[in-house]
Every structure is written in C-alpha cells, then in structure tokens.
N, C-alpha and C positions, 0 to 999 in steps of 0.2 A: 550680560545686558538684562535687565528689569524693565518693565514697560508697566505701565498704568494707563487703561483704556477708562472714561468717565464719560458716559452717556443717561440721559435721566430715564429711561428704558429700554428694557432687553426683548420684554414680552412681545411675543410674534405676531401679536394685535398690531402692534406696531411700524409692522412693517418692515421696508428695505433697508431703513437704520439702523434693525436692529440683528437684520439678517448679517449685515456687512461687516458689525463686530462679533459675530459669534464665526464666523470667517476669516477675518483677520486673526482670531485666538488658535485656527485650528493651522493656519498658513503658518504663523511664527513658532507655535510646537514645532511644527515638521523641520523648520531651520536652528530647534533646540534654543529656542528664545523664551525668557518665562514672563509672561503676560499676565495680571491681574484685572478684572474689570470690579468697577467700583459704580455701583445704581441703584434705584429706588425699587419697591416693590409693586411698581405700580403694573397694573394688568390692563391696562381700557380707561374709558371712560369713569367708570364706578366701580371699580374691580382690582383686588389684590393679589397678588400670589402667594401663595402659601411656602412662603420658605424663612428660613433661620437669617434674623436680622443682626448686625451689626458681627459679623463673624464671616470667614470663607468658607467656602463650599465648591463643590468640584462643579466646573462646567464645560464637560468634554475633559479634556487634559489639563485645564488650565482653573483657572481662580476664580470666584465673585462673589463679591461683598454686597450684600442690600441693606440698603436702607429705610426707612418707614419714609413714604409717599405724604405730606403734611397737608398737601394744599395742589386740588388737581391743576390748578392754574398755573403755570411755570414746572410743574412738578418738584415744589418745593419740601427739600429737606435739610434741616440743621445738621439732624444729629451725623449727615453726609459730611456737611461744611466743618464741622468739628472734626471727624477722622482725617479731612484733608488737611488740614492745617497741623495734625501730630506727623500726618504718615508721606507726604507728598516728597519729603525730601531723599525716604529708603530707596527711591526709584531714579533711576539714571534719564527716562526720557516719558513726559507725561502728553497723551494721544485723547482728544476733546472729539465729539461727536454731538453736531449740533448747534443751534445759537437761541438767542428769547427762549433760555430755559434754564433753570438754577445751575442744575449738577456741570454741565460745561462752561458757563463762563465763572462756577465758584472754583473749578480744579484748574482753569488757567487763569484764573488773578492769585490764587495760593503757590501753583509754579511758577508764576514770575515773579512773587516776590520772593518764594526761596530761592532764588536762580536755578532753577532747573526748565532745561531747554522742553518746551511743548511744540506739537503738532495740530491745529485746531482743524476741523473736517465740519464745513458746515451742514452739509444733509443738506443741499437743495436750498436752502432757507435766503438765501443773498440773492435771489435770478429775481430778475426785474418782476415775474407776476408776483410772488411771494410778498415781495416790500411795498407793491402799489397794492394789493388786492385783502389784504388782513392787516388791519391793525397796522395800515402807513403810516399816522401819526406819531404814533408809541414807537416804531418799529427805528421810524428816523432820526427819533430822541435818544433811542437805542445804542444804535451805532454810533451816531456823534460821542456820548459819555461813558459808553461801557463795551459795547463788542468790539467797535474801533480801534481804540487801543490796544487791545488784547489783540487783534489779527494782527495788527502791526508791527506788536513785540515778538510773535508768535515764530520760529525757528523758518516754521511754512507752514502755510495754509492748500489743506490736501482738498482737491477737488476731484471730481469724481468723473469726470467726461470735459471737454473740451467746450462744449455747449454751457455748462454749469459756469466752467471760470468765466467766457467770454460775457453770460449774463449780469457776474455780480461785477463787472467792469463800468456800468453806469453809475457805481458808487464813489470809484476813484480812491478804493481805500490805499496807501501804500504798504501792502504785503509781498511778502515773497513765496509766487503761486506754485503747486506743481500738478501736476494734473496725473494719479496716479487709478487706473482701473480696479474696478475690484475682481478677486477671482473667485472661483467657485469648484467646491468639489465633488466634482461630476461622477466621481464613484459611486456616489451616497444615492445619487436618484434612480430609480428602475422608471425609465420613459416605457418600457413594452411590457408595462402589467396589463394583465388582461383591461378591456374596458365592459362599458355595460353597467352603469349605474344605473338603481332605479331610480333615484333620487332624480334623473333626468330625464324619466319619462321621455323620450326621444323616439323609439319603438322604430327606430332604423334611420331617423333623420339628422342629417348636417347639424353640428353642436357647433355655435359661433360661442369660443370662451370670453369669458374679462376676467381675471382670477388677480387682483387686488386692495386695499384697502378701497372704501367710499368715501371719498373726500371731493368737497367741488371742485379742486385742481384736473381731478383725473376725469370730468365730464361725460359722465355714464349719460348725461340728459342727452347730449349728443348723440352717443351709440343709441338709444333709444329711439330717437327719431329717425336715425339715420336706418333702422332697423325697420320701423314701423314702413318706410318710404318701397322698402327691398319686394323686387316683383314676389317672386320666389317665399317670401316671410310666411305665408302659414306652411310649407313643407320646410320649416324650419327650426332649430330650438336656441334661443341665448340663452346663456347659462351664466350668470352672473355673481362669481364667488366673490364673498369677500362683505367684512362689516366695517363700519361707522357710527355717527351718530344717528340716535333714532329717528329724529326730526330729520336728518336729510334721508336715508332709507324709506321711510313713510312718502317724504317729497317724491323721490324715485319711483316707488309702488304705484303713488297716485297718477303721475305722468304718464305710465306706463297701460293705466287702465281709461284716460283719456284718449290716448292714441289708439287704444281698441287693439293692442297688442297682450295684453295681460294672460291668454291664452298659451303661449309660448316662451311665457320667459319663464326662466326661474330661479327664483331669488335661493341661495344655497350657503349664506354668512361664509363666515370664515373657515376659510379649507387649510390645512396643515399637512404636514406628513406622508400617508400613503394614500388619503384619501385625494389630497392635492396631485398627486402621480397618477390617479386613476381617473380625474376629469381630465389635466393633461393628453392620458392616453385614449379617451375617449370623444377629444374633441376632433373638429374639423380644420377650424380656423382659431387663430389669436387675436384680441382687437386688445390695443393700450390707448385710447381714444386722447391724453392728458394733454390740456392746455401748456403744461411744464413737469418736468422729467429731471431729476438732474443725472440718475443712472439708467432703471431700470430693471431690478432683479427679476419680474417675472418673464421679460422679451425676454434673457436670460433661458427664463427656464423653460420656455413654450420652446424655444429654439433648440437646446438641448432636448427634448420631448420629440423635435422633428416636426414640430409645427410651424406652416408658415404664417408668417407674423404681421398684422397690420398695426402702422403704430402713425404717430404724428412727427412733426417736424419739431413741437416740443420737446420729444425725448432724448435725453442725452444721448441714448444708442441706435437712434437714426440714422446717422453714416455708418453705423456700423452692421446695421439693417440694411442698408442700401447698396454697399459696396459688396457685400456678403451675396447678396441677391436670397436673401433669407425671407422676402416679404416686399410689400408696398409703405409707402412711406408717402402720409397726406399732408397737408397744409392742416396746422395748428386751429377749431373751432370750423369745420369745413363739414355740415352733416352730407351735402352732395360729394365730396370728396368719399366721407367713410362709407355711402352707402354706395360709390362705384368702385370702391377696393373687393370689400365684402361680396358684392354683386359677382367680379373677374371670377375672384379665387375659387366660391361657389362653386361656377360655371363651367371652369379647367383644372381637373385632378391631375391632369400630369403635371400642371404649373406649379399648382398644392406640393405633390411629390418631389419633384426637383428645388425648389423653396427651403422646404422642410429639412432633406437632408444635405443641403448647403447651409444652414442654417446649423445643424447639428454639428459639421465640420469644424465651422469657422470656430465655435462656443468651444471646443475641445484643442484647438489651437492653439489660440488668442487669450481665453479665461481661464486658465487651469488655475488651483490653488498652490499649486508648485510653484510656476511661472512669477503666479503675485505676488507668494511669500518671498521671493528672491529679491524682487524688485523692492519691496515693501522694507526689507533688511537694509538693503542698499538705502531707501532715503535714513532709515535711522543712523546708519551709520555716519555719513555723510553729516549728517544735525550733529551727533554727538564730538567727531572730526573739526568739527567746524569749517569743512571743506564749503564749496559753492555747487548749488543746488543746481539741478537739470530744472527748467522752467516745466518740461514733459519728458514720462516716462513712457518708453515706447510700447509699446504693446497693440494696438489696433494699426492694420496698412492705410498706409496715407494714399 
C-alpha cells in the first residue's frame, strides 16, 4: 500500500494539523505502510523553511516533498498542483488534511478525477464557529461549489473527535463520516525533566500553563480576565506559550496590561521540543480556554506530562477529559467558569495529583501510536476493499 498525505503545512507553527500528520507517518511505518507527504514550504505567517523544493527528503522514516508557498493566502502552490496531476495516480490511497486551502482541495479534485479513492480530514475547519465566525460568506460559496463535492465523492471524511463530526452536521453535507482519534508517541516525550525555567521567573510559585497556537478561537482574552479575577493571582505565574499573529499577540499584551495583570504573565512564543517538556514539567495547571476544538494535541500532552487539565466544552477531548477524571471541564466563553476551575485546582494538590496521573493513564491507554496506527490501517483497508465503513472507530470509553 502507498499512501499520499497533502496538507498546505507541516511547520510546527502550525500547529495540531501538522502535529497529526507527522504522527500518522510514524503510526503507518510501524505497520510497514510507505507514506509520502506532499506540502508547501511555508513556516508562519512570513516565514519559509529552508529545505530542498520540489524533490523528497527524509521526514522521520518516511517522505516529503515541498513545494514553494506562492501566495500566503490559501497557501497557494502550482508548481504542487502540477506534480499532482503527474504523480497522484503512483499512489493506491490519497489522505487530504484541511479545507479553504489550495494543497487539499487541489489533491482531492486530482484524485477524483484519476479515480483513486481519497480520505479528506478537515482539521476542525466544518464546526459551526469556524463557518459562522471567518470568512462565512466566502466560506458558504465554498462548500456549495468546491469542498462540497469533494467530501461527498470522498471514500470518508475522517474526523477527529466525535464533537468535530457532530458540528459540521449543520451543514448537511452527504458524506460518509468516521470519526477516527489520533495517537501519539508517548515514548518520545520525557514529562519528569527536571523543571525550573528562568524564562519563568516564577521563584517557587503555581505556573497556570496555555501552550498553544494564538488564534481567537482559542480565547486567551478569556483566560486573561478570568485570571486577572483569581483571588490568589499575584502568588501566581501564567505562562502563555505559543505564537500568532502580531496584531492579535499585541491585542493580547495590551489587555493584559489593562487588567493590571501584566506583572505575572509571560508571554514565552512558540515552545517546541525539550523546551515544551520543561514548561510541561514545570507547570502547575493546564488551561485550553477554546471557544472550538476539534481534537486537542496539547490536553494530549499536559495529560501525558501528568498535569491536570482545564479545558472548555469546546474541545473535542472534553468527554475524554471528563470521563478520565483527568481535569475540569467549563462551559464554552464562561471567564466565571475558568476562574472557579483554575481557583479549585490551585487550592487542592491532592486533586492536582490524583487528576494528573489519571490523566496520564488514560493518554497511554486510549492514544498510543500503536493503537492508532492499527486502527488507521484498518480504515484504509477497508476504502481500498471497498468494504463498508464503521461510522466510529472505537477507541475513547463511552
């Protein structure tokens, strides 16, 4: 089996989208599946990566092809659209990540006209905030003439938590959904490196994490306020990893120094690698504040870190947060809500304790990259078969 993964970025700026196929490449090696991914070189906002265009190159054990970034807006590339249309048919089953973006709806209009069967993964992008909240008008033009079709010809459309499918339901597209988790290889992280950054100037006090992308979905303005509200807030540190656009970070900064908390936060961009393991391990608490969620890779990774985890009723991994007993779980735009979660957990280490490593259990359970890779073989199999699709792949207890 050959697999073709097409996402219009890999870079880590990016996010959980891009965490998810660099995951699914290392899941399908382990079940000896060869995987290629096919993306742009784009790094950010303004920003490229420096790597060998229009050629493969190792990523982990498997393949990736980039292509030049033409146009930050959609992340438009031809000369992408051009190797699809030579190379789309070498491949037995072509795997889309994303929608309102060139590189995935140009590799599933290329595989369906070559007939080869595709799997489209929209990344969150179909949930009711997404289509009312950016670019509604365009967005609704969208689907009617162009993503529409494509999900609908689509083999299955892979969704990423049960909460994701249930949102893009107000669309009424007719797809055939599955709802398949992602996993993670829990090997690779060292949650008990020592902690103690200085970068966190904390000098012995409770670290409330957010270790994410800045995007207004995710409502940092929230934890903000909801933070500023907290009795306890000056024996306290937020530590707020994670980058965006400049104009909303500045937005952020400014709020921040309104509310007369600017004392105690600290802004820390984008955290990656060991240094992301060492605010993990140095923190107290997790907060994922987002209005909408469609997975979650860092509740993920706080949970595997042993932290317990505040999240919203947004996130796709809310029941899974909940049933886990891994954290608290608030109403969606609720700052009274985040600042009596935050408030508890504070309050009670043994709750912290017992949270954290039920949390860590259930993630080593339920998310293994074994587990997923298995599951993940089985839908291709099954598409390629032409057998009939599980509506959901089991994996979280009901």
């Amino acid at each position: 089996m050959r697999v073709l993964h097409v996402i219009s970025s890999i870079s880590p700026l990016r996010g959980g989208p891009s965490v998810a196929v660099r995951n699914m490449l290392e899941a399908l090696h382990r079940r000896g599946i060869e995987a290629d991914v096919a993306t742009t070189d784009d790094d950010g906002d303004a920003q490229r990566l420096s790597v060998a265009l229009d050629t493969f190159v190792g990523l982990g054990d498997q393949r990736v092809r980039y292509f030049p970034r033409q146009a930050r807006r959609y992340l438009t590339s031809w000369p992408l659209l051009r190797w699809l249309r030579r190379s789309v048919r070498r491949y037995d089953l072509v795997h889309t990540h994303g929608l309102f973006s060139f590189a995935p709806v140009a590799a599933a209009w290329q595989a369906r006209a070559a007939r080869v069967p595709y799997v489209m993964r929209p990344a969150g992008v179909l949930d009711s905030w997404g289509m009312h909240n950016k670019s509604a008008r365009v967005k609704a033009t969208s689907i009617r003439l162009v993503e529409g079709p494509l999900l609908g010809a689509a083999a299955a459309v892979h969704f990423m938590s049960d909460l994701e499918r249930d949102r893009a339901a107000h669309l009424r597209l007719p797809i055939h959904s599955v709802v398949l988790p992602l996993g993670f290889d829990l090997g690779a992280a060292t949650p008990h490196e020592p902690a103690g950054l200085e970068e966190l100037a904390a000098g012995g006090r409770p670290v409330i994490l957010y270790l994410a992308r800045l995007h207004k979905v995710k409502r940092v303005d929230l934890l903000l306020r909801a933070y500023a509200r907290l009795p306890q807030r000056a024996a306290t540190v937020l530590a707020i990893a994670g980058d965006g656009e400049a104009s909303l970070v500045t937005e952020l900064q400014r709020l921040a120094g309104e509310l007369g908390v600017s004392d105690t936060v600290r802004w820390l961009g984008f955290a990656g690698g060991p240094r992301k393991q060492r605010l993990l391990a140095a923190a107290t608490v997790f907060v994922l504040p987002s209005a909408s969620e469609n997975f979650g890779v860092s509740i993920v990774e706080a949970m595997h870190a042993g932290l317990p985890v505040i999240c919203t009723s947004g996130a796709g991994l809310a029941s899974f947060v909940r049933q886990a007993n891994a954290g608290l779980v608030v109403e969606a735009d609720s700052v009274p809500g985040l600042e009596s979660a935050i408030t508890r957990l504070l309050a009670h280490p043994a709750l912290r304790a017992s949270m954290g490593a039920a949390g860590r259990r259930a993630v080593e359970q339920e998310l293994s990259l074994d587990a997923f890779g298995s599951r993940l073989e089985s839908l291709y199999r099954s598409v390629l078969d032409g057998a009939t699709l599980p509506g959901r792949v089991e994996c979280f207890p009901q």
